[in-house]
C-alpha atoms as one frame of an Amber mdcrd trajectory, in Angstrom:
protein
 285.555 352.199 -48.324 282.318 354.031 -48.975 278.834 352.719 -48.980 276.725
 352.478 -51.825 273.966 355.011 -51.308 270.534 353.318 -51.073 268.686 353.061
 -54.050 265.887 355.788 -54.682 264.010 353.202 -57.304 260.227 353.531 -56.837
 259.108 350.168 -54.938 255.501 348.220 -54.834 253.779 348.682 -51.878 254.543
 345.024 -49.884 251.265 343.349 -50.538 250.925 344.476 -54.148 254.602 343.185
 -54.578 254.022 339.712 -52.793 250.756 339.456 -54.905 251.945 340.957 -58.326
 249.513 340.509 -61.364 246.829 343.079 -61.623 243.654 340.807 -62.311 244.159
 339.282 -59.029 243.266 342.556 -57.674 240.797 344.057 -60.167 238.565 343.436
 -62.523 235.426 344.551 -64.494 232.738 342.770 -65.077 229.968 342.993 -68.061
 227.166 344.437 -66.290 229.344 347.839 -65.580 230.913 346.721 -62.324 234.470
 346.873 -61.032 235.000 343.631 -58.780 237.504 344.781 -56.084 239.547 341.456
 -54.449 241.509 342.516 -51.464 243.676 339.523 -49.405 241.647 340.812 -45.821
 238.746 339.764 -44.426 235.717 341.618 -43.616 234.863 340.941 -39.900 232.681
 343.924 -38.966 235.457 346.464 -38.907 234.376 348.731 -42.177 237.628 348.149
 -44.211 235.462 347.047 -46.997 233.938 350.426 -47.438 237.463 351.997 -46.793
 238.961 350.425 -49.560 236.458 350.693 -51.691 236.600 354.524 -51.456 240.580
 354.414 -52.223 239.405 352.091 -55.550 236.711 354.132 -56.871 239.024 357.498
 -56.301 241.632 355.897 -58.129 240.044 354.571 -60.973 237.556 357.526 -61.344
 234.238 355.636 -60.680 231.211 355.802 -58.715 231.214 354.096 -55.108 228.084
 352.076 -55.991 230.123 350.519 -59.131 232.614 348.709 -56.898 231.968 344.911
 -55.691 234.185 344.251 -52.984 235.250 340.430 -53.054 234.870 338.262 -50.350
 238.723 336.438 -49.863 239.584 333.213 -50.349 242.446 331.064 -50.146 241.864
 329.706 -54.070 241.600 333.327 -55.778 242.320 336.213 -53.472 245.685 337.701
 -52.854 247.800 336.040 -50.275 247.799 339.103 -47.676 248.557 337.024 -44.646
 246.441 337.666 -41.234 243.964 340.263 -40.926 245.241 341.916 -38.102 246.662
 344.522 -35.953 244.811 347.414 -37.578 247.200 346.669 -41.053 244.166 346.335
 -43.366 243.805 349.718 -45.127 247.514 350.070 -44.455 248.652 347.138 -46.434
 246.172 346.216 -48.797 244.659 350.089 -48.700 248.393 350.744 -50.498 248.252
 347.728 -53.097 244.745 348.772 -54.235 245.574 352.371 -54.601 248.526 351.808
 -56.638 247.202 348.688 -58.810 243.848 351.072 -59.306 246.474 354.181 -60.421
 248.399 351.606 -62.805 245.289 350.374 -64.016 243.870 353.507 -64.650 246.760
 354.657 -66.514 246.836 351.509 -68.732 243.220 351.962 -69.755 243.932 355.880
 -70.508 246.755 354.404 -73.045 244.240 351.590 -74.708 241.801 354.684 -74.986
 244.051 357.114 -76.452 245.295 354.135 -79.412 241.361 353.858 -79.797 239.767
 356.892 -80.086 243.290 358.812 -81.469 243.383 361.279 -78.991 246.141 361.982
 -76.735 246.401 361.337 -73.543 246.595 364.297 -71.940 243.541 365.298 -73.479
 241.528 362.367 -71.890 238.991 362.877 -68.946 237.745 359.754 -66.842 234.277
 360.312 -65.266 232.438 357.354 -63.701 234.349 354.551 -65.962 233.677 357.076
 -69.037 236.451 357.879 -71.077 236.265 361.180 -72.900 238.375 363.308 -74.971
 237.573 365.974 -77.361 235.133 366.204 -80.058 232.831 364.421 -77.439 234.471
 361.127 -78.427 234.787 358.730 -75.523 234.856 354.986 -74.664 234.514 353.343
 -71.201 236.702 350.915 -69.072 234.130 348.071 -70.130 234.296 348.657 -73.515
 237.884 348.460 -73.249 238.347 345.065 -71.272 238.013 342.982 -73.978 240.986
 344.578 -75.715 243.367 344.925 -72.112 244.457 342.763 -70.073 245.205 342.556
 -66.476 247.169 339.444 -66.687 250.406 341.429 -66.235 252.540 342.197 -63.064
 252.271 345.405 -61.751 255.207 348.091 -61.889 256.620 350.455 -59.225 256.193
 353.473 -61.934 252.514 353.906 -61.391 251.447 357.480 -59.548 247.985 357.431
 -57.541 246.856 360.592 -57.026 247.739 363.283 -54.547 245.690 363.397 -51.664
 244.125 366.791 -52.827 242.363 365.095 -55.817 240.576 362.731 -53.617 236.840
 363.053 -53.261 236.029 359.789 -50.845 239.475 358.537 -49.688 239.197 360.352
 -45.790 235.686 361.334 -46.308 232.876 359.658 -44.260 229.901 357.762 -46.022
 227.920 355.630 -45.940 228.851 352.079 -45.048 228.756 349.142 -47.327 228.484
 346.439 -44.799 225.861 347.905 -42.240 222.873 346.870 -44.578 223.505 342.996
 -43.917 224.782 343.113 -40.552 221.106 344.926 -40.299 219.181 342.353 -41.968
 221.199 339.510 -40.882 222.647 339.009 -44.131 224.703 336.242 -44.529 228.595
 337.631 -45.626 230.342 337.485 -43.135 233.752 335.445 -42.385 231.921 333.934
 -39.632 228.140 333.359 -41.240 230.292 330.475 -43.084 228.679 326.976 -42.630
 231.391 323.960 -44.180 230.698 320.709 -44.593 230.978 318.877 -41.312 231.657
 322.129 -38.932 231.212 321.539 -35.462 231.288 324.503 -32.673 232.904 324.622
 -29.597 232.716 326.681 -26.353 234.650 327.005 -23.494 233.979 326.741 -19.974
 235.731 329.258 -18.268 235.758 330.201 -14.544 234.945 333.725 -13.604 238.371
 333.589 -11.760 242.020 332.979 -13.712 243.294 331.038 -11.118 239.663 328.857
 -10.095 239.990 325.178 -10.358 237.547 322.634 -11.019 237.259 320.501  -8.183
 233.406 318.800  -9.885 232.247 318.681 -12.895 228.540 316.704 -13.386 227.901
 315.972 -17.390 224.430 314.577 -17.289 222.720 317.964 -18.074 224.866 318.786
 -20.618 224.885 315.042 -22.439 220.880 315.709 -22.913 221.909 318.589 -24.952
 220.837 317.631 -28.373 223.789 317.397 -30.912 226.212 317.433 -28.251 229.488
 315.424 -29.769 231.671 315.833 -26.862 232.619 316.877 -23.554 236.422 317.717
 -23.330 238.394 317.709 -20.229 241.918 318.712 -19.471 243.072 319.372 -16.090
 241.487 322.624 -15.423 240.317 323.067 -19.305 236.329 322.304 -20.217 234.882
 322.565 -23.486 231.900 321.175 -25.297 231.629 320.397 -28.826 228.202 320.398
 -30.597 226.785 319.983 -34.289 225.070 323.561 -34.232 226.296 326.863 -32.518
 222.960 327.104 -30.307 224.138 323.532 -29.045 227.296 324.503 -27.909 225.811
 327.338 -26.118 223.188 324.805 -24.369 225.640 322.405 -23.322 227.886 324.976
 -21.419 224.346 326.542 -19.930 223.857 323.279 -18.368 227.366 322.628 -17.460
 227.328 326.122 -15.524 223.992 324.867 -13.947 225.374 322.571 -11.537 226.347
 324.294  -8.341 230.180 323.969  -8.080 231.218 323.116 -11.057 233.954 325.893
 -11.852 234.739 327.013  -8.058 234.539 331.114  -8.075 234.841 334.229  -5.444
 234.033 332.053  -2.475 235.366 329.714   0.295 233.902 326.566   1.115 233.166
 327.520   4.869 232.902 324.349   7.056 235.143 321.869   5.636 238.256 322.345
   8.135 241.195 320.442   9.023 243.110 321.319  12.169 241.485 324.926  12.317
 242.207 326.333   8.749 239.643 327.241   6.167 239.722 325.105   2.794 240.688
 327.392  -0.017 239.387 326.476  -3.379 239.741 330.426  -4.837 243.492 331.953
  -4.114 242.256 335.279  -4.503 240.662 334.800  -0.857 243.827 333.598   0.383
 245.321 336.194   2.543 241.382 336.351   4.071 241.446 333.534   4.679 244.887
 333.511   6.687 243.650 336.400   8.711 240.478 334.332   9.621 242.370 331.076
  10.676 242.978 331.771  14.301 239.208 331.803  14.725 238.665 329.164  11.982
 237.176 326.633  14.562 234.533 329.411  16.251 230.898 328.837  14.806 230.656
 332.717  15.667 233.019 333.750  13.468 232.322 331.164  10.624 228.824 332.772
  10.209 230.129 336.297  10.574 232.453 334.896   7.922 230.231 333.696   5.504
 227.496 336.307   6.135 230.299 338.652   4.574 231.361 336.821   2.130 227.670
 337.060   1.047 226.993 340.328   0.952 230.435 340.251  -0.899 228.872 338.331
  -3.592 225.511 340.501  -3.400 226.651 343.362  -4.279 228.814 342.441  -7.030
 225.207 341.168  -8.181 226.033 337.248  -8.552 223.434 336.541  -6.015 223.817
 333.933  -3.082 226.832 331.683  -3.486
């Protein structure tokens, strides 16, 4: 028995198949714009300008025509996470072909329009032209096409030696407002109700909290809660700079989250209380001497230093 051979059929790109109809993807707008709607966030790591560049190559426009679209669950494609260094991977491939298959659909409309085949048909910044200086645009067009359709696998983007930004370095769209502080990033939201949270946690993995006073952090203003778990501290506030307040003053108090140190002088039949394990096997060597007030001070004279030059000060 011999197996079929796999199919060679042309296939979407996975994000452009899970999210098929064109409009979801692209659009253009009245004022000469093409709004750009990828599925991935924007969360300082550029992909906005990258795909950007593979849309404006595609569809023959200039960079500073393209909008790139802030997602959202109600109207952006469903890409999933934004994660693991996919972004220009997965929705870089959806754009590039929808963009080609768009591009090709508009070439059609303009060729019906302006009778001219179309072969003969040259796209320069949106501008559709074709001999006998004739020519239309993309915008002029949109009224008559629509992107309400699924996409198809036939659609060709262009080979990589026709590119002019895809792989090129410019400038970026999002360093402007991370400049100025504009607000447009994923995490400059503000929802109704939103409360922040911050965690305390101990400069050691393996630290445990043996105290833990709340009155500083209680006078915090818009503090909602303190939340304890075993080990596990957290504060919850009405406004970020409260959250970050609150866990000041919980750090504040002086043995709170225990950290690089042994509590010298509280010892039981000659061995050394251990509140951080990382000290352990010190602390074993020390033992036999536990109960010699020459050797505690030499102890925690070193220990001091210790924490001195690791530049936490005194602890």
């Amino acid at each position: 028995m011999t197996r079929p051979a796999p199919s060679s059929a042309p296939k979407l790109p996975g994000s452009l198949a899970a999210n098929p109809v064109l409009s979801s993807w692209v659009r253009f707008s009245a004022d000469g714009e093409v709004m750009i709607s990828p599925g991935k966030v924007e969360i300082g790591q550029g992909i906005v300008t990258a795909l950007a560049q593979i849309a404006a190559d595609e569809l023959d426009v200039d960079i500073g025509r393209v909008q790139m679209v802030r997602p959202s669950t109600a109207a952006s494609p469903n890409e999933g996470v934004t994660s693991g260094s996919l972004s220009v991977q997965q929705s870089g491939r959806a754009i590039r072909h929808a963009c080609a298959e768009i591009r090709q659909i508009f070439l059609n409309a303009a060729s019906n329009r302006l009778g001219v085949g179309v072969d003969a048909l040259d796209v320069k910044d949106g501008t559709i032209s074709g001999p006998g200086n004739v020519s239309t645009s993309y915008w002029e067009l949109a009224g008559e096409v629509s992107l309400d359709r699924d996409a198809t696998p036939g659609a060709k983007p262009k080979p990589s030696t026709q590119r002019t930004l895809a792989g090129s370095s410019i400038r970026r769209v999002d360093i402007p407002d991370k400049v100025f502080g504009h607000p447009r990033f994923i995490h400059d939201f503000t929802l109704p109700a939103m409360l922040h949270g911050r965690v305390l946690r101990p400069e050691l993995s393996a630290a445990k909290l043996v105290n833990l006073s709340e009155d500083r952090a209680r006078a915090v203003a818009g503090l909602v809660a303190i939340v304890r778990n075993g080990n596990f501290v957290g504060v919850v506030s009405e406004t970020e700079d409260g959250a970050e307040n609150a866990l000041r003053a919980l750090r504040r108090v002086r043995g709170n989250i225990v950290k690089d140190r042994i509590e010298i002088g509280q010892r039981r039949e000659g061995i050394t209380e251990l509140h951080s394990p990382c000290l352990a096997q010190v602390a074993r060597t020390c033992s036999s001497v536990a109960n010699s007030p020459r050797a505690a001070a030499a102890f925690e004279a070193a220990i001091a230093a210790r924490s001195n030059r690791a530049g936490r000060g005194p602890v």
